[in-house]
C-alpha positions as CSV (number, residue, x, y, z in Angstrom):
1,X,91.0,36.7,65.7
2,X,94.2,39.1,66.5
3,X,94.3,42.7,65.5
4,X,97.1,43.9,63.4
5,X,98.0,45.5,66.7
6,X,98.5,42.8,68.6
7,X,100.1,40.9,65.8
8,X,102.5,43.8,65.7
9,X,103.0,43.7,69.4
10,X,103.9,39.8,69.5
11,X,106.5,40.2,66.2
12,X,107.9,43.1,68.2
13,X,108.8,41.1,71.6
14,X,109.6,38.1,69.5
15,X,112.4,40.1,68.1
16,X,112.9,41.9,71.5
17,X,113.6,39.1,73.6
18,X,116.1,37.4,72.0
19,X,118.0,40.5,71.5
20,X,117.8,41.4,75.0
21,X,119.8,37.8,75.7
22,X,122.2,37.8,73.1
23,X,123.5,41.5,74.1
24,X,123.1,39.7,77.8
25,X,125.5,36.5,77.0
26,X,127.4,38.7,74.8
27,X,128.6,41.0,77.7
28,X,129.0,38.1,79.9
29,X,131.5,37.1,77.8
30,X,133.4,40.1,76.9
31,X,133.5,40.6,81.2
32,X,135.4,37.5,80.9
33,X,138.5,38.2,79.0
34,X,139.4,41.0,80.6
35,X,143.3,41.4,81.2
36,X,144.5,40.7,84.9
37,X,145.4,44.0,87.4
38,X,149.1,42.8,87.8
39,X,151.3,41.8,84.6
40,X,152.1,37.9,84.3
41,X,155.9,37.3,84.8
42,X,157.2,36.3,80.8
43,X,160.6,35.5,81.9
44,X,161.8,33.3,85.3
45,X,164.6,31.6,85.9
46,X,163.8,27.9,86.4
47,X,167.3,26.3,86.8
48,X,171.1,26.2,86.3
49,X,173.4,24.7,84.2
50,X,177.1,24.8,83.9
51,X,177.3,28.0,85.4
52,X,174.0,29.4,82.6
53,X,170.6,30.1,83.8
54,X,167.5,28.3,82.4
55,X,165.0,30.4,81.4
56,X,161.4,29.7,80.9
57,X,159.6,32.3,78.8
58,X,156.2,32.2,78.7
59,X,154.7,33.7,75.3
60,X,150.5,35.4,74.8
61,X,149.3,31.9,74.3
62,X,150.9,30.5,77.5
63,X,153.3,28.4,75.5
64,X,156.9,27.8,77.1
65,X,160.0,28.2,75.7
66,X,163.2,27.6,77.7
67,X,166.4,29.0,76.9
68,X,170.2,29.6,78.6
69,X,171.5,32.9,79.3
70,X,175.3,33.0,80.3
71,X,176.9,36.6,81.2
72,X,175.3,39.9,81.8
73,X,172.4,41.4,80.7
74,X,172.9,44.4,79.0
């Protein structure tokens, strides 16, 4: 038959343990999504076209969305 204090003892590491896991996988994770030393290029010009540059801008969500730009940038 258990004592109260070894009944305590084995509610206690049954809630330790997990914790101790979760926090584990939990920074594992956030380790993960950490932003890159060098910035990603957002603009590039991919092309020409009737005397216009095609450019490919790449958005947060690594969509692309192309565009022409004729003259001078200001």
């Amino acid at each position: 038959m258990q004592t109260n204090k070894e009944a305590f003892l084995e509610i206690l590491l049954g809630a330790i343990v997990p914790t101790v896991v979760l926090v584990l996988f939990f920074t594992f994770i956030l380790t993960l999504g950490e932003p890159e030393d060098e910035p990603r290029e957002k603009f590039k010009v991919v092309d020409n076209y009737s005397g216009c540059n095609v450019v490919r801008y790449t958005d947060n969500t690594n969509r692309w969305y192309y565009f022409l730009h004729c003259g001078e940038i200001r």
